[in-house]
C-alpha positions in Angstrom: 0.0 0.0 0.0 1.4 3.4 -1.2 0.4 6.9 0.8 0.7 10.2 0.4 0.6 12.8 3.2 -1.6 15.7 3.5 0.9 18.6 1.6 -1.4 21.6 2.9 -1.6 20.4 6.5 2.0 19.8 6.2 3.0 23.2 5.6 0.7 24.6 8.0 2.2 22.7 10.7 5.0 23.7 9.9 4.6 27.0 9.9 2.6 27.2 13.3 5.8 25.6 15.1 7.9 27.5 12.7 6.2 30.8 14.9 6.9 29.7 17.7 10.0 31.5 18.6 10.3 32.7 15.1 12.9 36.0 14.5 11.9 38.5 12.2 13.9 37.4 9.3 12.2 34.2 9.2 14.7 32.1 11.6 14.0 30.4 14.3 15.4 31.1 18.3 14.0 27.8 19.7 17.0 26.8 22.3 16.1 23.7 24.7 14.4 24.0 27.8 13.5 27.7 27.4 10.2 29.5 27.4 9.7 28.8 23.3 10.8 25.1 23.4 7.9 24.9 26.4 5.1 26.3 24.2 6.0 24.2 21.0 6.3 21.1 23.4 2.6 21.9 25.0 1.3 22.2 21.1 2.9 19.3 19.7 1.2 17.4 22.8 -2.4 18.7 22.4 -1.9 17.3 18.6 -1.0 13.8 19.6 -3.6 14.0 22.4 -6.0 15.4 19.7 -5.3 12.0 17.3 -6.0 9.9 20.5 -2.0 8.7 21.0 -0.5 7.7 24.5 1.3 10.5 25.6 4.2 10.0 27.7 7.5 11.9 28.8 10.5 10.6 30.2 12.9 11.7 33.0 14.8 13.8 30.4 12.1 15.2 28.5 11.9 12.9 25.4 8.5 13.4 24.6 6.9 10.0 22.6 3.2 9.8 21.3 2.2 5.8 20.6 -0.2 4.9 17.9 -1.4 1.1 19.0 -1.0 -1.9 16.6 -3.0 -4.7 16.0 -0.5 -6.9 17.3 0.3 -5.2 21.1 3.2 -8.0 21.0 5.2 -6.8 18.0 7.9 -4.2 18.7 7.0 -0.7 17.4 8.6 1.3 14.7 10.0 4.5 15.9 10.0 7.8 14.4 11.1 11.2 15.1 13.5 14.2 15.3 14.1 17.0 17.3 11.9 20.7 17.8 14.9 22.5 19.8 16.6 25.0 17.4 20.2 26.6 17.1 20.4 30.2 18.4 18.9 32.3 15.2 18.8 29.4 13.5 16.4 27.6 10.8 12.7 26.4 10.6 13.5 22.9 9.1 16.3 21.5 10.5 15.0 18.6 12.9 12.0 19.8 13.2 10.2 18.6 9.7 11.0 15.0 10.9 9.3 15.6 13.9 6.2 17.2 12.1 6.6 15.1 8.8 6.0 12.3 11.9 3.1 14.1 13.1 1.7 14.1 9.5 2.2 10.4 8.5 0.3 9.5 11.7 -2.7 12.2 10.8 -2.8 10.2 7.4 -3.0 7.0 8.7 -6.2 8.1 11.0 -7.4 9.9 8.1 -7.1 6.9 6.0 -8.1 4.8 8.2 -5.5 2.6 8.2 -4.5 0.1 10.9 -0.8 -1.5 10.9 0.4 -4.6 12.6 3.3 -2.8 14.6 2.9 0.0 17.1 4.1 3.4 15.3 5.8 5.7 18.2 6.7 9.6 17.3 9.5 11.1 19.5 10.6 14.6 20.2 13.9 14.5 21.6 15.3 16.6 23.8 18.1 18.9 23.2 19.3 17.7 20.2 21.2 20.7 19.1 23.7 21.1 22.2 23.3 25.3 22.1 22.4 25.7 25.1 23.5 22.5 27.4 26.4 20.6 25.8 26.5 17.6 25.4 24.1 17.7 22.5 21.8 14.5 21.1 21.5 14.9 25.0 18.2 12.9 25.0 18.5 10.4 22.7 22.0 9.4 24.5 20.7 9.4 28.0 17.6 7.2 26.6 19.7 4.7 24.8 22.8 4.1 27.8 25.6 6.4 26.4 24.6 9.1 29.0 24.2 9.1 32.5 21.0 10.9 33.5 22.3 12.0 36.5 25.5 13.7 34.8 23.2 15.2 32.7 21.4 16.4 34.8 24.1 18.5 36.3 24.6 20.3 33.0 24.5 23.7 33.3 24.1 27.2 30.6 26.2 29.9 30.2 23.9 31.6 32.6 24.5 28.5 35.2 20.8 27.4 35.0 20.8 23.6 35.5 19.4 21.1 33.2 17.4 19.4 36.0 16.2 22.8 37.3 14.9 23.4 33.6 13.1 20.8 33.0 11.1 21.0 35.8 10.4 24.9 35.0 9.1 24.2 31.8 6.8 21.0 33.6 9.0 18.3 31.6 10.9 16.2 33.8 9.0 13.7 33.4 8.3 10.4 35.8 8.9 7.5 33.0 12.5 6.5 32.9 14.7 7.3 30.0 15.5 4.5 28.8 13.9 1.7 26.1 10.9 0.2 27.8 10.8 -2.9 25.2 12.5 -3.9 21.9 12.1 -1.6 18.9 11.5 -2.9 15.4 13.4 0.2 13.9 14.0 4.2 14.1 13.2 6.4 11.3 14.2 10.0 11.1 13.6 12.3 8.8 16.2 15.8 8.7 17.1 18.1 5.8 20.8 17.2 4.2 22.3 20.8 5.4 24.3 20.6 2.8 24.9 21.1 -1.1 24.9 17.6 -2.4 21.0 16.8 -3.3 20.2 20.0 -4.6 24.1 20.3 -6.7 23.5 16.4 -8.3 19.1 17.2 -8.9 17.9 14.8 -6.9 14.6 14.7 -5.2 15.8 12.4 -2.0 18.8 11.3 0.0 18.7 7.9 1.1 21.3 8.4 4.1 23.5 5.5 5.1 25.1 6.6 8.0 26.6 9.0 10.1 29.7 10.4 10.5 32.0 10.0 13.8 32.8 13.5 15.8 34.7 15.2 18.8 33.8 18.2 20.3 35.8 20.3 22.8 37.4 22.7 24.4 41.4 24.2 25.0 41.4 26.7 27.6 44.8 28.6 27.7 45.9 30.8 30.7 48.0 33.8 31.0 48.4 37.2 32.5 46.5 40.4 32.7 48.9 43.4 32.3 48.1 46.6 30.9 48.4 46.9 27.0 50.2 49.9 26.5 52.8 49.3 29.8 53.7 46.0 29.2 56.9 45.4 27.3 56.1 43.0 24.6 59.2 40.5 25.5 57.0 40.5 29.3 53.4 39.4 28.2 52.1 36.1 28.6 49.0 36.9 26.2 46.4 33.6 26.4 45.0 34.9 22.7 48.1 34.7 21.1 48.6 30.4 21.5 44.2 30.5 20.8 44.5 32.2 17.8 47.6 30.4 16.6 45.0 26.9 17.6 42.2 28.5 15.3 44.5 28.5 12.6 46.0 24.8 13.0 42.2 23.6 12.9 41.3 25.2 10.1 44.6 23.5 8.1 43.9 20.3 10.1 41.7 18.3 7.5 44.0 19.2 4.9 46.2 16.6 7.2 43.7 14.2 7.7 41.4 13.5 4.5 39.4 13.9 2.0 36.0 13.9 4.2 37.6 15.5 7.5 36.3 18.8 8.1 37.2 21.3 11.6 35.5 23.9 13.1 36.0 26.6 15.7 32.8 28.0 16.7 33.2 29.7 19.8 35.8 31.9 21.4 36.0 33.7 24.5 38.5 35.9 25.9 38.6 37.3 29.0 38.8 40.0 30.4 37.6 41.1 26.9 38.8 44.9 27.1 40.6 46.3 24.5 43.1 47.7 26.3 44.3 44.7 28.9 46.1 41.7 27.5 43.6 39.0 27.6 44.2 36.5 30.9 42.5 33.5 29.6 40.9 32.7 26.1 38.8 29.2 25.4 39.0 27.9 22.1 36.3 25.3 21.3 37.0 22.8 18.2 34.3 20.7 16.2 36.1 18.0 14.0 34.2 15.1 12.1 34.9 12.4 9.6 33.8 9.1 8.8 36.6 7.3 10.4 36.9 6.7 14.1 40.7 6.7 13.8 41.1 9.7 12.2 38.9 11.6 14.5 41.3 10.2 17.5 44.6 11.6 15.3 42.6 15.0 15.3 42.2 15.1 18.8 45.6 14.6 19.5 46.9 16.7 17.1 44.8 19.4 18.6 46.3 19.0 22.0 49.8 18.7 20.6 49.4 22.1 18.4 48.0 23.3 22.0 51.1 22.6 23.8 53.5 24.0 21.4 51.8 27.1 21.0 50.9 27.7 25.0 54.5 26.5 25.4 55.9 29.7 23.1 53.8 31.8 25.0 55.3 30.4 28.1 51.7 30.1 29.6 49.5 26.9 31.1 47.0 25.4 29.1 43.8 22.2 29.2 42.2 20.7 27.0 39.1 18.9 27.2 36.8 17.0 25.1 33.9 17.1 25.8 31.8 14.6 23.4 32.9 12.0 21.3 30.4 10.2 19.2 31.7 6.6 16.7 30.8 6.9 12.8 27.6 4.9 12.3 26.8 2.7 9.7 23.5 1.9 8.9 22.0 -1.7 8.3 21.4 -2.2 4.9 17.6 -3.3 4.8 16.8 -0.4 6.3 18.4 1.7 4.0 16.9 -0.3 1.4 13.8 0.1 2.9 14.1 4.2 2.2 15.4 3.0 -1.2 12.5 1.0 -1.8 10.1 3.7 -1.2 11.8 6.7 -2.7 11.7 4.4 -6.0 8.1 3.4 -5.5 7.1 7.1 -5.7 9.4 7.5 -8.8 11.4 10.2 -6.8 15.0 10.1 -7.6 17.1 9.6 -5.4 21.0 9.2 -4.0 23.0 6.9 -1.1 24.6 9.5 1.0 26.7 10.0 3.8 25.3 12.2 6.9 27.7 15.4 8.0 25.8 16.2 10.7 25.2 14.3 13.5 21.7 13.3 14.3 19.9 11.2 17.1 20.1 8.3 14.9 23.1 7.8 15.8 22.7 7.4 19.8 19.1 4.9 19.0 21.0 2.5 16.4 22.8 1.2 19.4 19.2 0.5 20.7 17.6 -0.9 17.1 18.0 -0.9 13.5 18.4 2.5 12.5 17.8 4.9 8.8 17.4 8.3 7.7 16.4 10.3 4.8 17.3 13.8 3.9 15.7 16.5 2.5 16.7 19.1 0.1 18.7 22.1 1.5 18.7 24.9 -1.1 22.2 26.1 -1.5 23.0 23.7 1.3 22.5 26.3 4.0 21.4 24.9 7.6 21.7 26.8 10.9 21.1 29.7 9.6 17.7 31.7 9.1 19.0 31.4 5.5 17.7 28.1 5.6 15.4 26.7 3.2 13.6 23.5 1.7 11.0 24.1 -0.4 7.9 22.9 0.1 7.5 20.2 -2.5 10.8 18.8 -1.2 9.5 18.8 2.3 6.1 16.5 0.7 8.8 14.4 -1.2 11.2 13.7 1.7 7.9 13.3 4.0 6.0 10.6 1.6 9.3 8.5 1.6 9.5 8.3 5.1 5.7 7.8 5.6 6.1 4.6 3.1 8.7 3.3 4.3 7.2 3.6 8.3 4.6 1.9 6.3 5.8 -0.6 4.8 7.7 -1.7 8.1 5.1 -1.6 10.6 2.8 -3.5 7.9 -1.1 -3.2 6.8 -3.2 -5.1 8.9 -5.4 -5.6 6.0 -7.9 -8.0 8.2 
């Protein structure tokens, strides 16, 4: 049995949760556990309570909505994203799997139609890691690589406690984090944020798995003197070793590979006045590739070039990494599953690697995991610059319905 999903209630969806801390030039400011991830979380529960779906929330604030099967015995098929945004970020980004979910099980009540498995939606929590590092947070306490209590303890930049927001917001929720049976498979559904679909004119990215990454942070720490007393030959200046690390990371995939890339994202110096030599300055570095070993080289390569250059400053330096996550490799009848379905709708589509790093790859340690991706015009993600148009967003949305389909079967009794 082939569906199609509802294109108009799709969009309109999408742009109510789109509103919800919307910005002015069309971006979203949706950052986890604030006041606008609270209101979109209390709308996208009164829609799963409106279709009739068990509601429940777990100690971290996953939020999952459970359409019964015929067969209460088989495991369910899982499917979901995330609703939390990046600061001034996009309107698609996670969040069209989680309404794209929301819209296949509409359908399926619309249409009447009853499958064999379970069907679960998920909103996890935290995904993005903008506000409370690490990120994936909820996915990773719910499938064992976090510990909830360590998360827990996670605080802003304004020292607000996970815990503390969660129960602000009225989503800490009393069932445990964790897999409460087996799981048939996970589904999830994100736009490609980047240039590959849209550069090669396909409709559809079958995604077959994810890359591996680090995160963290080197910290160096000097002296404050004043900038125009201080002899140069008597500074120990903590920017001058950060921005001699900012460089080495942007030259360090050129080391590595062909697929490595680095980022620095963040900086902060301190005092930050323009005229005192900066005390301390934090350096944060994002690195990815699909191979395990050559994220570890990057990692210590990083803390080597961090030693050398605090060493020529003559200053003290740490280094800490703070999330580590393995390349993941999806099973392949899952991924021909997405195959199978893109090709039944006569959509053309492309195997792919994922550059981002998505819940997907925290649940395949729990079940079979796949994803599909979405168009991203000019491959632009993160940004309010961000778009999919909305016959991509139908396209990417009726692949993953058929596949969810076509894996939790028709009862056709």
């Amino acid at each position: 049995m082939q569906i199609d999903i509802n294109r108009d209630r799709l969009v309109e969806a999408m742009n109510k949760q789109a509103s919800i801390g919307g910005t002015a030039n069309g971006g979203l400011h949706r950052l986890a556990l604030s006041d606008a991830d609270k209101e979109v979380r209390d709308w996208f529960v009164d829609q799963l309570n409106a279709l009739g779906m068990n509601v429940r929330i777990d100690e971290i604030g996953n939020i999952f909505g459970r359409r019964a099967g015929t067969d209460p015995t088989a495991p369910p098929v899982l499917v979901g994203s995330h609703l939390d945004s990046q600061p001034n970020g996009g309107i698609y980004d996670g969040q069209l799997g989680v309404i794209g979910a929301l819209e296949i099980l509409r359908t399926l009540e619309d249409k009447g139609i009853e499958t064999s498995r379970p069907i679960e939606i998920v909103n996890w929590t935290n995904e993005e890691g903008a506000r409370f590092q690490p990120g994936l947070q909820g996915s990773g306490v719910w499938s064992g690589e976090f510990n909830l209590e360590i998360e827990y303890e996670r605080t802003d930049r304004n020292g607000a406690r996970l815990v503390d927001e969660l129960e602000r917001i009225g989503y800490r929720g009393d069932v445990p984090a964790e897999p409460a049976e087996d799981y048939e498979a996970y589904f999830e559904l994100h736009i490609e944020q980047g240039p590959y679909l849209e550069a090669n004119d396909k409709h559809v990215g079958v995604v077959t798995g994810i890359v591996g990454l680090s995160w963290g942070e080197v910290t160096f720490d000097g002296h404050a003197d004043h900038a125009g007393a201080t002899p140069m030959h008597l500074r120990s200046d903590a920017a001058v070793p950060a921005a001699e690390l900012v460089t080495n990371i942007r030259r360090l995939p050129s080391r590595l590979g062909e697929r490595t890339v680095g980022t620095v994202g963040s900086i902060d110096v301190r005092p930050d006045s323009i005229n005192i030599i900066p005390e301390t300055a934090s350096v944060t570095w994002d690195v990815r590739d699909p191979s395990d070993e050559v994220i570890a080289r990057a990692v210590e390569q990083i803390s080597a070039d961090a030693s050398a250059a605090a060493t020529r400053e003559g200053i003290e330096y740490d280094v800490s990494e703070t999330v580590r996550t393995s390349s993941v490799k999806f099973e392949d009848r899952r991924i021909d599953s997405v195959q199978a379905a893109a090709d039944e709708l006569g959509y053309d589509s492309t195997k792919l690697l994922s550059g981002g790093a998505h819940d997907a790859s925290h649940v395949a340690d729990v079940c079979e995991a796949a994803m599909i991706f979405a168009v991203s015009e000019d491959g632009k993600s993160h940004t309010p610059a961000e778009r999919t148009s909305w016959d991509d967003c139908q396209r990417a949305v009726n692949t993953l319905a058929n596949a969810v389909l076509d894996t939790a079967g028709v009862d056709l009794r």
